[in-house]
C-alpha positions as CSV (number, residue, x, y, z in Angstrom):
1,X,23.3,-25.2,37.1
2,X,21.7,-25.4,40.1
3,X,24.7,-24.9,42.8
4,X,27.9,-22.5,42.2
5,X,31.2,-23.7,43.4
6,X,33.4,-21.6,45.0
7,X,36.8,-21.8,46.7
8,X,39.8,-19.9,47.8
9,X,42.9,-20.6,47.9
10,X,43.4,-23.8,49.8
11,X,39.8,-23.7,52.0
12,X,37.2,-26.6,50.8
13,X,35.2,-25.9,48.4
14,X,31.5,-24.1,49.5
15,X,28.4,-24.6,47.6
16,X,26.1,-21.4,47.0
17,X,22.7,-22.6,46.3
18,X,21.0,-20.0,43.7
19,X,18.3,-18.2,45.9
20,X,15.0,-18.0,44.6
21,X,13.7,-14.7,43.2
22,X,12.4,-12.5,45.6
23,X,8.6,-12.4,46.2
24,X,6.9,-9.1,47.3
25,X,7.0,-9.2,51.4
26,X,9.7,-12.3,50.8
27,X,13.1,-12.1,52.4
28,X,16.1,-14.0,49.7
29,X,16.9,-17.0,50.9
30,X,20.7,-16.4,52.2
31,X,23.4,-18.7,51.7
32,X,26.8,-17.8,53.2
33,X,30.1,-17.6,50.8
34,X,32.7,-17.2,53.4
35,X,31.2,-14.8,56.1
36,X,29.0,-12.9,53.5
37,X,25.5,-14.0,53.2
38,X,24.4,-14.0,49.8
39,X,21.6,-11.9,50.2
40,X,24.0,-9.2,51.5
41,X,25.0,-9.3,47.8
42,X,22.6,-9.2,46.1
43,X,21.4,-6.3,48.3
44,X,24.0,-4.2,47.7
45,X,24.2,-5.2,44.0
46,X,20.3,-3.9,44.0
47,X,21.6,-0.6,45.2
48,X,24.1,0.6,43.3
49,X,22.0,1.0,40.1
50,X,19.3,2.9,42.2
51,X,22.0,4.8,43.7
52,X,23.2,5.7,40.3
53,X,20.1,6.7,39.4
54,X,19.8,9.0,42.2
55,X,22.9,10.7,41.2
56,X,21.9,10.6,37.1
57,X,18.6,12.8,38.4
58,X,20.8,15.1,40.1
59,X,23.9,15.5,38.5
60,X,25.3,15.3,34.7
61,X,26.2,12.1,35.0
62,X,29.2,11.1,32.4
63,X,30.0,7.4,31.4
64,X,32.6,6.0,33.6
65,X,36.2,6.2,31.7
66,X,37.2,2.9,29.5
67,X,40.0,1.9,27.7
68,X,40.3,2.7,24.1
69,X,42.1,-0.5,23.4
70,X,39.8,-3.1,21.5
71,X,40.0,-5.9,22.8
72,X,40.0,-9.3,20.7
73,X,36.6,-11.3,20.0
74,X,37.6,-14.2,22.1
75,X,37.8,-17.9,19.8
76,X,34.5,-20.1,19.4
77,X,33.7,-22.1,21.9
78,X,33.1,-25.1,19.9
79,X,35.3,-26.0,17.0
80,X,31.7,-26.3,15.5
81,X,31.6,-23.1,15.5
82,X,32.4,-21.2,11.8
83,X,32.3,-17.8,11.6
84,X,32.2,-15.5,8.1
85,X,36.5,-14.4,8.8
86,X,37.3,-18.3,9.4
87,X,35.1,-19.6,6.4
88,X,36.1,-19.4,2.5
89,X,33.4,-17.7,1.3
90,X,30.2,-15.8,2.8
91,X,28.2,-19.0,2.7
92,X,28.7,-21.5,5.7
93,X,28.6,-24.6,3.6
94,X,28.8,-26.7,5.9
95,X,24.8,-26.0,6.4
96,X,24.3,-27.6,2.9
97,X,26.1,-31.1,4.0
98,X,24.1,-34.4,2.6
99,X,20.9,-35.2,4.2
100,X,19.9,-39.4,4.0
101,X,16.4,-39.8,3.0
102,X,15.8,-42.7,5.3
103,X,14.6,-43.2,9.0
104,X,17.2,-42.6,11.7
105,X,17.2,-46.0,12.5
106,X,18.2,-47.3,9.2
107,X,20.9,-44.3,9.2
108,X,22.2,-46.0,11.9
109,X,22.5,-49.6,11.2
110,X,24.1,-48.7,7.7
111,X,26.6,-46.6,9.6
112,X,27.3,-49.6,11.9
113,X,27.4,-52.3,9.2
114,X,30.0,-50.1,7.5
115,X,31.9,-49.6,10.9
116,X,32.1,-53.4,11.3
117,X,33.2,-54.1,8.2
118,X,36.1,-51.1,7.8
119,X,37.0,-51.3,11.4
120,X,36.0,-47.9,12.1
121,X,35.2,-47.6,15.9
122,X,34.6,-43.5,15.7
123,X,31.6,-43.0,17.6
124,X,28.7,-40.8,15.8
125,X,25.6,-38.5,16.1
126,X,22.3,-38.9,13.5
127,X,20.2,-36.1,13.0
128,X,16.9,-36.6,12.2
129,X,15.5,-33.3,10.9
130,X,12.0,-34.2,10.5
131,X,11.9,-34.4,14.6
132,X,13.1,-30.9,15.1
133,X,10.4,-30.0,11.9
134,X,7.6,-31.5,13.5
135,X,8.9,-29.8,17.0
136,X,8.4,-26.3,15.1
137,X,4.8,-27.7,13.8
138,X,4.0,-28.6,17.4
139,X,4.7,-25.2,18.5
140,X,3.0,-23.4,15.8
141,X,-0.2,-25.2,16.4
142,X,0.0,-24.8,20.1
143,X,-1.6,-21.9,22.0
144,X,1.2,-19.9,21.5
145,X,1.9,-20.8,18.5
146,X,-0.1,-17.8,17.2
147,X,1.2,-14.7,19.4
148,X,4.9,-16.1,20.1
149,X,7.3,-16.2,17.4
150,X,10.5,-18.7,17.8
151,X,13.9,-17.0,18.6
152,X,15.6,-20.3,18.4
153,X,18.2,-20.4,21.1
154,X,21.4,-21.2,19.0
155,X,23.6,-22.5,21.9
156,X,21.6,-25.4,22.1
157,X,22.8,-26.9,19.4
158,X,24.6,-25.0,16.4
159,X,24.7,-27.5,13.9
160,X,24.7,-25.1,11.0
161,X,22.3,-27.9,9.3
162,X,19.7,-27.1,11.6
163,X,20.1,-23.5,11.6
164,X,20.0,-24.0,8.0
165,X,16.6,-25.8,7.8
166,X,15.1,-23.3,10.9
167,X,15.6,-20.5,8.7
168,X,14.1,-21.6,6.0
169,X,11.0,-22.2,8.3
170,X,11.6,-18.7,8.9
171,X,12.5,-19.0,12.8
172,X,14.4,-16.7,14.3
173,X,17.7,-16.9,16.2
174,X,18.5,-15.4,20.3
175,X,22.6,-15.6,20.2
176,X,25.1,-15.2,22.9
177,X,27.9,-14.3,21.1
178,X,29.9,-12.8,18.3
179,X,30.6,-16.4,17.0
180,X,27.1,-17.1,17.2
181,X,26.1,-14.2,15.7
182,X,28.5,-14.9,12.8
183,X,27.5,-18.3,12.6
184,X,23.5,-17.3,12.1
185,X,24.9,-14.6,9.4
186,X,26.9,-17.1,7.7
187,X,23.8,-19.5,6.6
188,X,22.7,-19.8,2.8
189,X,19.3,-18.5,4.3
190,X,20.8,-15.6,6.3
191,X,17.8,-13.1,8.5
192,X,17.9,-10.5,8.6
193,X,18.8,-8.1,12.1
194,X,15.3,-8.0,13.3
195,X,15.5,-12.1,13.4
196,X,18.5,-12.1,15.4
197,X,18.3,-10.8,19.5
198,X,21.6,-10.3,21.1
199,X,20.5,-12.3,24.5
200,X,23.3,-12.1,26.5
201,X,23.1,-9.2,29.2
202,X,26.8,-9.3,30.0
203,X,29.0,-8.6,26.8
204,X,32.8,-7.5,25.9
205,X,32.7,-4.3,24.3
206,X,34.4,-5.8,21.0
207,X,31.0,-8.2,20.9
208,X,28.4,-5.0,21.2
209,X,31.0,-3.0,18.8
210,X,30.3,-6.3,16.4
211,X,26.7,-6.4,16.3
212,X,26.9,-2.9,15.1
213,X,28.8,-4.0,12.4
214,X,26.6,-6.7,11.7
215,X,23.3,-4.8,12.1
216,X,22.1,-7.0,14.9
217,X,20.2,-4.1,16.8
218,X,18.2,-5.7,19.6
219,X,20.4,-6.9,22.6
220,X,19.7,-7.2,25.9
221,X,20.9,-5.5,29.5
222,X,20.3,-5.9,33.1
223,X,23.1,-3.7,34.3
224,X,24.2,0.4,34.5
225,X,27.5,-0.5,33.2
226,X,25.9,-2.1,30.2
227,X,24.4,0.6,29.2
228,X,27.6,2.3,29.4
229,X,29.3,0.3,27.4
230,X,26.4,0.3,25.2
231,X,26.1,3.8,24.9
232,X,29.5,4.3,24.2
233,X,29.5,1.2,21.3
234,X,26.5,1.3,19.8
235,X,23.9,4.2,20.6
236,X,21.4,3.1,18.2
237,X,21.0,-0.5,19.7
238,X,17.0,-1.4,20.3
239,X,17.5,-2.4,24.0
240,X,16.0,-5.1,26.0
241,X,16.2,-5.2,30.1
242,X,16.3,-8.5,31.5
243,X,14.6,-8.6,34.5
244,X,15.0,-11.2,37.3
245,X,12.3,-14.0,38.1
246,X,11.6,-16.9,40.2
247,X,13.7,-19.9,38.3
248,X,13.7,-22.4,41.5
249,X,12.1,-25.2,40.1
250,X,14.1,-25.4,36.6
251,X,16.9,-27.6,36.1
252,X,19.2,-24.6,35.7
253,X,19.0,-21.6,37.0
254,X,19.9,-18.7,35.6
255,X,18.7,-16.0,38.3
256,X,21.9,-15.7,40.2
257,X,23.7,-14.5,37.1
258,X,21.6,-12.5,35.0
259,X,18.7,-10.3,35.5
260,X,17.3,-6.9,37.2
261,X,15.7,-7.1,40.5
262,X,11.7,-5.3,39.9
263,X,13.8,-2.7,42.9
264,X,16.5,-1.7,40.3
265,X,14.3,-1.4,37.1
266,X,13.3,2.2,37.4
267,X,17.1,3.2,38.1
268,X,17.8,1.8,35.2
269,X,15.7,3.1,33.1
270,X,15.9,6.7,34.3
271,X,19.9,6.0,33.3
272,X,19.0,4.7,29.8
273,X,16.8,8.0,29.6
274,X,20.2,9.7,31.0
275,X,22.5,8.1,28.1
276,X,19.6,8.7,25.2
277,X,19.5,5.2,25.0
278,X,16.6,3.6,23.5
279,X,14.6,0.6,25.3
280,X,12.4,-1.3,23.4
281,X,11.2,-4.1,26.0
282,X,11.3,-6.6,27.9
283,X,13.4,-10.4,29.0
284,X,13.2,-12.8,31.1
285,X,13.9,-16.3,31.7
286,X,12.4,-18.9,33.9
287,X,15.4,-21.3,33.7
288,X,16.4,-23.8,31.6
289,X,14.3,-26.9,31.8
290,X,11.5,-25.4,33.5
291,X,9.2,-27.8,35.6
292,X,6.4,-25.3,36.8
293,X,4.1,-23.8,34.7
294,X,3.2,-21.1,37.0
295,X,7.1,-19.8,36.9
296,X,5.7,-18.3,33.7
297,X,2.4,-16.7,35.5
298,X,4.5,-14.7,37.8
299,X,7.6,-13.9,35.5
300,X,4.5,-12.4,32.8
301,X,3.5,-10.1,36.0
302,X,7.1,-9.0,37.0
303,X,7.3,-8.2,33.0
304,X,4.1,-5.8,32.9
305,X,4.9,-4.0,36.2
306,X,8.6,-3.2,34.3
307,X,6.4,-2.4,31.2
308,X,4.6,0.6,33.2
309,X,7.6,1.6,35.0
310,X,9.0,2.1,31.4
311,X,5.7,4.1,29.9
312,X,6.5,6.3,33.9
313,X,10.5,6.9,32.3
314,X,8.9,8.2,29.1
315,X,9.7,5.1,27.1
316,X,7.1,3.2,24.6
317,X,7.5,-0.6,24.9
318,X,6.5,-2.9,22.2
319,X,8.9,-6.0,22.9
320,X,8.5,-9.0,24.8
321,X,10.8,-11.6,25.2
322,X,9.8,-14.9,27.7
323,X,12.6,-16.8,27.2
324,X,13.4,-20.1,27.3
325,X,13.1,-23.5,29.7
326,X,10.3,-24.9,27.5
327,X,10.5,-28.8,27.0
328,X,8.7,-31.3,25.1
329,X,7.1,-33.6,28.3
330,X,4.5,-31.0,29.7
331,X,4.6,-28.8,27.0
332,X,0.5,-28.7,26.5
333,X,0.0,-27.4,29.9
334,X,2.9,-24.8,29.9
335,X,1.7,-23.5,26.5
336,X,-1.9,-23.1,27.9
337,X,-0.6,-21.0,30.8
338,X,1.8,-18.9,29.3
339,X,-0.9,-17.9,27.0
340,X,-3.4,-17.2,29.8
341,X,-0.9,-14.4,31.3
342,X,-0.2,-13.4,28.3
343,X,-3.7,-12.7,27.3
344,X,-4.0,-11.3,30.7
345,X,-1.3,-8.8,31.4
346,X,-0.4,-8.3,27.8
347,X,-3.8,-8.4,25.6
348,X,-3.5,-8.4,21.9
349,X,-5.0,-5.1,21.2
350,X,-1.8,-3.4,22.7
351,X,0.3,-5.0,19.9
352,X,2.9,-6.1,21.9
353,X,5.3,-8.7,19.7
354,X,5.9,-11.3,21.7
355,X,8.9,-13.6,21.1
356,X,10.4,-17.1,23.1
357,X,13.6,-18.1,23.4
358,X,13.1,-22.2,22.7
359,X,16.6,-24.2,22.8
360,X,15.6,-28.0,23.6
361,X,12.2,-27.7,23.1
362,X,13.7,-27.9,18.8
363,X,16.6,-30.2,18.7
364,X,16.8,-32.7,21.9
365,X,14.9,-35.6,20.3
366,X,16.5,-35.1,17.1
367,X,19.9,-36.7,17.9
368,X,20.8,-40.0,18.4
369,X,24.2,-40.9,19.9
370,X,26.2,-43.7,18.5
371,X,29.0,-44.8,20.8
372,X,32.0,-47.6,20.3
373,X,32.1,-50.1,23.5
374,X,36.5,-49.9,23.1
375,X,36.9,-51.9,26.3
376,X,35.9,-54.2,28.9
377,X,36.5,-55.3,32.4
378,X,34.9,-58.0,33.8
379,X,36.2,-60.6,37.0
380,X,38.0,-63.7,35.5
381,X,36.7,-66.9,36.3
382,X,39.1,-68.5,38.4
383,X,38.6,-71.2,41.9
384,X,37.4,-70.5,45.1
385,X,38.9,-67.5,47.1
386,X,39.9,-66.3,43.8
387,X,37.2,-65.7,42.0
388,X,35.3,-64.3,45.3
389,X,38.0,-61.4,45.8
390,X,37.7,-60.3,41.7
391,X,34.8,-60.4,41.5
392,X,34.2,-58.0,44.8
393,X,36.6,-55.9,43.2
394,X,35.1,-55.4,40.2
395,X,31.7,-54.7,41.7
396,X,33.8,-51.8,44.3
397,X,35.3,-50.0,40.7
398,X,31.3,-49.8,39.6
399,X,30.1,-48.9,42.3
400,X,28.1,-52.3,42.2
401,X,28.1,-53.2,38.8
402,X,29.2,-56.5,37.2
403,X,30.9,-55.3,34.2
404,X,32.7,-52.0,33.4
405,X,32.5,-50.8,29.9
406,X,34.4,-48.1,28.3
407,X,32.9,-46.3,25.3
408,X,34.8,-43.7,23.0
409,X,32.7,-40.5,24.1
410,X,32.1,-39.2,27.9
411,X,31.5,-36.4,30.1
412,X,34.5,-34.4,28.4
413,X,32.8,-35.0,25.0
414,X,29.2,-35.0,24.2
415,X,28.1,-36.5,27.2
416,X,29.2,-33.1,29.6
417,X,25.7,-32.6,29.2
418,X,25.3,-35.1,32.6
419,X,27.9,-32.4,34.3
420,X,26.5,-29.2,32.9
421,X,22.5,-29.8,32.0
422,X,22.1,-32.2,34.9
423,X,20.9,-35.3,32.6
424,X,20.3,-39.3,33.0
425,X,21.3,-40.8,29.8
426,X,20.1,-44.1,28.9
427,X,21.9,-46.4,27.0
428,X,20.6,-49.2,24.8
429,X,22.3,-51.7,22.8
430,X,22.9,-51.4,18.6
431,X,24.5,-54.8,18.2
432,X,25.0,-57.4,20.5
433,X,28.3,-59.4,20.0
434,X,29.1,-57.6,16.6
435,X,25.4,-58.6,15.5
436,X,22.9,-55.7,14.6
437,X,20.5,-58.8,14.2
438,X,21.2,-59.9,18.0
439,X,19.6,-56.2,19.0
440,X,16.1,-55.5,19.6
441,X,15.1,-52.5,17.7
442,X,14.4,-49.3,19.1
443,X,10.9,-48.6,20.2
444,X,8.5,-46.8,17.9
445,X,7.6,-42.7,19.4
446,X,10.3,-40.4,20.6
447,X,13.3,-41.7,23.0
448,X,12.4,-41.4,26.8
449,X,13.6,-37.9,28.5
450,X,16.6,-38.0,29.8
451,X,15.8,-38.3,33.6
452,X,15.4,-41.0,36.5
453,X,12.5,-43.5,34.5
454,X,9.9,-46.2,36.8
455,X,11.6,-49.1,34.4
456,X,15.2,-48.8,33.0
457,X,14.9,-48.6,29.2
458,X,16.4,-52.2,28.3
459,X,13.6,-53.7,30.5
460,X,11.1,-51.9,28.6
461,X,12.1,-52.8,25.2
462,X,11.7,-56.5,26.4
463,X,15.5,-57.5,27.3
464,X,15.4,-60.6,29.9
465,X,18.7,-61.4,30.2
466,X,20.5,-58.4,31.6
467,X,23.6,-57.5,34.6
468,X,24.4,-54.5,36.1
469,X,26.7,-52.3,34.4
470,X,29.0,-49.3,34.4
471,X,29.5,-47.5,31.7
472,X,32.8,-45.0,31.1
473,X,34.2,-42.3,28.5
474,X,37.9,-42.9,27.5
475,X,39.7,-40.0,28.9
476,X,42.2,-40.8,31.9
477,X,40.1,-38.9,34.3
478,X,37.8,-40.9,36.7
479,X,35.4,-38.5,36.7
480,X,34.4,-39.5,33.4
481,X,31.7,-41.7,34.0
482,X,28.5,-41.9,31.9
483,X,26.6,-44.4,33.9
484,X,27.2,-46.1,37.2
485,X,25.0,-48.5,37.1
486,X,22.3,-49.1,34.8
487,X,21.1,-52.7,33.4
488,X,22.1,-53.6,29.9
489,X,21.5,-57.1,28.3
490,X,24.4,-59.6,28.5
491,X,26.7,-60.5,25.5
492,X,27.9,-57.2,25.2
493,X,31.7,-57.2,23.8
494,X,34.8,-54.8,22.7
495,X,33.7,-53.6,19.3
496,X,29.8,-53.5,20.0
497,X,27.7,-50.6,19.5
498,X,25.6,-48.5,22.1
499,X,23.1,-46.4,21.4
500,X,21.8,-43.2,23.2
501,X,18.5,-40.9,22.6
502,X,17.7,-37.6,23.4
503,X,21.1,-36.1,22.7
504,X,20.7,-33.3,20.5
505,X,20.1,-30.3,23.4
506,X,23.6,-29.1,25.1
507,X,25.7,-31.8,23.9
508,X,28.3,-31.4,20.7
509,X,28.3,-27.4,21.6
510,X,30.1,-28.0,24.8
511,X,32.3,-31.2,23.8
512,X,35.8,-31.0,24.0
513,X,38.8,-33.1,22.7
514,X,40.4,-33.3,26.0
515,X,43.5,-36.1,26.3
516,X,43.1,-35.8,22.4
517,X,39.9,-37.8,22.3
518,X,37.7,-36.8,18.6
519,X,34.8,-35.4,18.5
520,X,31.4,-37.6,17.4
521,X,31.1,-37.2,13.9
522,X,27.5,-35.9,12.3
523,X,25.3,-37.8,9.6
524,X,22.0,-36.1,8.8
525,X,18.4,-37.5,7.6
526,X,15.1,-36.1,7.0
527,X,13.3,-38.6,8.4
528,X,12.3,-41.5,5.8
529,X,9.0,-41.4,4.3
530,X,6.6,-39.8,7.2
531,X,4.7,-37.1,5.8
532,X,7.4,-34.8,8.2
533,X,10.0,-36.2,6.8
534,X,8.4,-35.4,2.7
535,X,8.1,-31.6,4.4
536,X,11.7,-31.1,5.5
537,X,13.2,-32.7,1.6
538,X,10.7,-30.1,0.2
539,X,11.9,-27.1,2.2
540,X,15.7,-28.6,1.3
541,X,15.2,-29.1,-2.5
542,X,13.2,-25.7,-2.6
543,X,16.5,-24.0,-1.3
544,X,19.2,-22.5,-3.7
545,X,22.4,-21.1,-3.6
């Protein structure tokens, strides 16, 4: 996210801006959290692992005293989520649920057609496999698709189906968590430890103490205490430092939270040396949804000077790991340039394995969202003065709009993704009054990203008779809003269908059943009869338990 929100007590909320990584020569850019400029911060945040350094060099420097008390592995996140303790048997079955052999359209209308007929208003996901296939083919045949191996980024989206059909692709998995973790071990194709990376720099001691158990050895750090923690959990851990880089033109950024200033680097590094800790490599990440190419140029430098710094502390690294933020619109020209530094700082005769951290990139086109209009408010008709003040009155509740529609999933569920991941959705219709006939069908390629588009998608699809709508999820809260305004075709009614593309990235991971709304249900296909979709069955039916 782009902004942090603080507030205290009963003062107004202040928003921190996340600063851009510091340049050589380049000042932070401050922002002010009640008095205390942000660089300030950061500043002294910077010091104290060079200060501790100081002291490591100069003293017998012991690991700060922690509690013996083993603390809990906090729940999943997601009640998606199923790890090995929760599940029945070592297999997660659910990764072996019934995959359609038919498009994702046709998935959908039969899903519809039975919906109409039972009564069933429950909205729905469809995942079309063959899209997150031929996203792995893409990358494979792209210029990295020879030096950088996948580390698929499992918070994405941790459908256990996909995971399922990744592995057997042979991807590997970056996870955040014990529960992910559990989740990746759990899969009738489990990896093994050296396909798993422990990305998450931050981490309870009862998570490091459980990749131990689990034999997950690589995990990363960007902090001294980590590495006491680490040291005191799990000595023989292949360690990573995550460094900090310049993520101001991403759609989230990740800098304020995690990663090393270059300044800091060689204090901790002397400290691992201290602890007898072993550091394999290198992390960084540019942001999620990264819009400049060159973010990756200058993160790959910032990674090579840390790479010398660790041959100065005695240390041989062989590991790099570039992250995430990659995304299917501009893909060509980010792959080109990431391989250019890479062949730059980090040529191939120095044997350096190089791994990415891909989330969206895999599984955002792959998901269609089927939602359930539930209700409807529209101005009566009435006479004269009337029918002037409703109608004003509707258009003030939608913020302009001529007709408010409430569907059964919103911000709180799937679509938190327009709070969290900073997304435009765009609806389109899958019947039009209880007809799937009355609806034009979807447009042949891949949905349109989800951000601001020249043309609203109805209009391009060849709708002519349209009004302005809102659109809005059916918890209590008014902040659940999907749309405020967006044209949809007229003749929409309670009981109709909307669809919604480009919902398989940070979506169903992060939906809750808040005011005791259900979760979208799942239905998978491979793809119909493209020659993508004939891969994915053959990688499925090639699979045994």
């Amino acid at each position: 996210m782009s902004n942090v929100l603080i507030q205290q007590g009963n003062e107004p909320m202040a928003f921190l801006p996340t600063p851009p990584a510091s340049q050589q020569g380049r000042e932070r850019q401050k922002s002010v959290s009640h008095g205390q400029p942000l660089s300030e911060l950061l500043n002294k945040l910077d010091n104290c692992a060079v200060e501790q350094a100081q002291a490591a060099q100069s003293l017998q420097l012991a690991a700060p005293a922690t509690s013996n008390i083993f603390l809990p592995t906090p729940p999943p996140s997601s009640p998606r989520f199923k790890s090995r303790d929760d599940a029945d048997s070592s297999v997660n079955e659910d990764a072996l649920a019934p995959v359609s052999s038919t498009t994702a359209t046709q998935l959908i209308q039969e899903r519809i057609a039975s919906a109409l007929q039972t009564g069933s208003e429950q909205a729905f996901f469809i995942g079309d496999l063959s899209a997150t296939y031929e996203a792995v083919k893409t990358w494979r045949n792209s210029p990295l698709g020879d030096r950088v191996e996948i580390f698929y980024a499992v918070k994405c989206n941790p459908s256990p189906v996909v995971l399922h059909l990744l592995s057997l692709m042979g991807t590997s998995f970056d996870c955040a968590s014990t529960a992910e973790i559990d989740l990746v071990l759990s899969l009738p194709t489990a990896p093994t430890g050296d396909r798993i990376i422990f990305a998450n720099p931050c981490k309870p001691a009862s998570y490091i103490r459980s990749a131990a158990r689990a034999g997950v050895e690589m995990m990363t750090f960007d902090n001294a205490d980590e590495l006491y923690k680490i040291a005191r959990h799990y000595p023989n851990a292949k360690l990573v430092l995550r460094i900090l880089t310049d993520d101001s033109k991403s759609l989230c950024r990740l800098g304020l939270k995690y990663g090393a200033p270059l300044a800091t680097c060689p204090g901790l590094l002397a400290l691992a040396v201290k602890l007898g800790l072993n550091v394999i490599g290198v992390s960084f990440h540019v942001g999620s949804g990264c819009k400049d190419p060159n973010q990756f140029t200058d993160a790959v430098w910032r990674a090579r000077q840390v790479f010398d710094m660790g041959a100065k502390a005695g240390f041989d690294f062989t590991f790099l790991d570039v992250g995430g933020g990659f995304e299917r619109d501009g893909f060509a020209e980010m792959s080109v340039v990431l391989r250019d530094a890479l062949e730059q700082y980090f040529p191939r005769e120095q044997g350096t394995r190089i791994v990415a951290e891909p989330g969206r990139f895999l599984v955002s086109t792959a998901f269609t969202l089927a939602t359930n209009v539930i209700a409807r408010r529209r101005a009566i008709v009435g006479d004269g003065h009337e029918q002037a003040v409703q109608a004003e009155a509707a258009k003030e509740d939608g913020e302009g709009a001529d007709v408010m529609y409430y569907i059964n999933d919103g911000v709180y569920g799937a679509f938190n993704c327009i709070m969290f991941d900073h997304q435009i959705v765009h609806p389109y219709p899958l019947t039009i009054s209880h007809s799937i006939a009355s609806a034009i069908p979807r447009l042949p390629g891949p949905p349109p990203p989800n951000v601001a588009l020249p043309v609203d998608l109805c209009t391009s699809m060849g709708y002519r008779s349209m009004e302005k709508a809102s659109i809005w999820g059916p918890t209590c809260d008014s902040i659940d809003c999907v749309r405020q305004v967006v044209p949809l075709p007229t003749g929409l009614e309670v009981g109709d269908w909307l669809g919604w593309g480009e919902m398989g990235a940070y979506t169903m991971c992060a939906a809750s059943k808040f005011n005791g709304m259900p979760l979208a249900e799942v239905y998978y296909t491979d793809g119909g009869n493209t020659e993508d979709a004939q891969a994915v069955r053959k990688i499925l039916d090639g699979f045994e338990v």
